[in-house]
N, C-alpha and C positions, 0 to 999 in steps of 0.2 A: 698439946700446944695449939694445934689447928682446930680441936671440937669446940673450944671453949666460945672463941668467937664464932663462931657459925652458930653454935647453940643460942648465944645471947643474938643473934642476927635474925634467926627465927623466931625466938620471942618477942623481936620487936616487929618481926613482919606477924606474927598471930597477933599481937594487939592491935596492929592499923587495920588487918584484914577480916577478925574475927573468928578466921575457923584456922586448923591445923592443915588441911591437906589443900586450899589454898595458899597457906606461907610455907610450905614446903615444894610446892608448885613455883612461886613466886623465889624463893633463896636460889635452886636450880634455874632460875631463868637468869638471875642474877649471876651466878656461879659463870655459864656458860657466856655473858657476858662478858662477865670480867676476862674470861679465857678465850675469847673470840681472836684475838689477835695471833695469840700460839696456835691457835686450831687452824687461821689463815693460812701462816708459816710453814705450818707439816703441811699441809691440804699442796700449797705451791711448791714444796719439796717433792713432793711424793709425785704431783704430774710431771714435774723436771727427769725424775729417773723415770719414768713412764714413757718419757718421751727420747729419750736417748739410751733404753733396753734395747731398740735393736743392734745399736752400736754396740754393745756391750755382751750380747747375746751373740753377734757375730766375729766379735775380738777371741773369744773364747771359746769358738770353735777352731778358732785358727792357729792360737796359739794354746792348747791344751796340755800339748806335749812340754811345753815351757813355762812352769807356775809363775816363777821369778820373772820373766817378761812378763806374762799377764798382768802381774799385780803394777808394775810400772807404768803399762801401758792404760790396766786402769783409773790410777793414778790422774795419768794424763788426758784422758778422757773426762775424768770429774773436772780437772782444775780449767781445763779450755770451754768446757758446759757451764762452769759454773755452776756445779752443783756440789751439795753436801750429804752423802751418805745418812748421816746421819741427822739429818733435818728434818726429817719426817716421821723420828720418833725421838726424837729428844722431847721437842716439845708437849708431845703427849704424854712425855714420863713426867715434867713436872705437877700435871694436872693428880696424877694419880694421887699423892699422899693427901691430897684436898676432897679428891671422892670418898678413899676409904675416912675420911675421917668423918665427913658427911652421913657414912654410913652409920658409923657405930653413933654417932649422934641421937641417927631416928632410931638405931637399935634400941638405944638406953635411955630414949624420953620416954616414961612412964604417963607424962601427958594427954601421950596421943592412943592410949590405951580406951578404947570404949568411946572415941570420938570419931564423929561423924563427917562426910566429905560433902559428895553427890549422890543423889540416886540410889543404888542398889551398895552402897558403899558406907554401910554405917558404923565400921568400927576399923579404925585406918590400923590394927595391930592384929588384923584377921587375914587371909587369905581373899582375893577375889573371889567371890561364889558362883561368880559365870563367865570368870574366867575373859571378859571382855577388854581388860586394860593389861594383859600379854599378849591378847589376838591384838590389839592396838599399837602396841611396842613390835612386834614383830611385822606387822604392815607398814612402821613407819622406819624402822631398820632395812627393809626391804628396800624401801623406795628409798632411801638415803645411797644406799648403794647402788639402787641404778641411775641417779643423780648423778652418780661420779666415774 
């Protein structure tokens, strides 16, 4: 349901752009786009619990001995914070059925078989041969996380 459009999404960014691993470049940028607003959502979810862990950390040392208090008390701790437990990863569960579909996309285009990107990258259905664009992904996951 989801590969189809994205499939033909791609085919129309490889004809504006001419090469495959540019419109594949370009769909993901799109993709993250379109998904910026949920990514916001979790992003300010996730520092709200961040920011009110110590209350929460210190409720539950205190009442340990008392589950059923705890869970009331944390309860009440969410709803006076205003926060949602579960806010910081809802949003990224919706994203997921749209990557993996993403995926299996560029799995099963037979297109992008023996086509060329940049550089040292001439056949976008091979392995990196030097290995420089997971040392890339892994420097820039790095820094995304100490961003945050």
């Amino acid at each position: 349901i989801i590969s189809k459009p994205l499939y033909w999404l791609l085919t129309q960014l490889h004809g504006i752009l001419g090469n495959w691993g540019w419109a594949i470049v370009a769909l993901v940028v799109l993709l993250k786009a379109a998904f910026y607003w949920l990514n916001a959502k979790a992003y300010a979810s996730m520092a709200k619990m961040k920011a009110i862990n110590p209350k929460i950390m210190e409720m539950r040392e205190r009442l340990k001995d008392k589950p059923q208090e705890m869970q009331q008390e944390m309860m009440r701790i969410y709803k006076t914070e205003k926060v949602n437990p579960m806010g910081g990863c809802f949003p990224i569960v919706i994203q997921i059925p749209v990557f993996i579909a993403l995926y299996w996309v560029l799995l099963s285009s037979v297109e992008m078989r023996h086509a060329p990107w940049i550089g040292w990258i001439t056949d976008l259905s091979a392995p990196d041969p030097w290995y420089i664009l997971p040392i890339v992904m892994t420097a820039t996951s790095l820094f995304q996380t100490w961003l945050n």
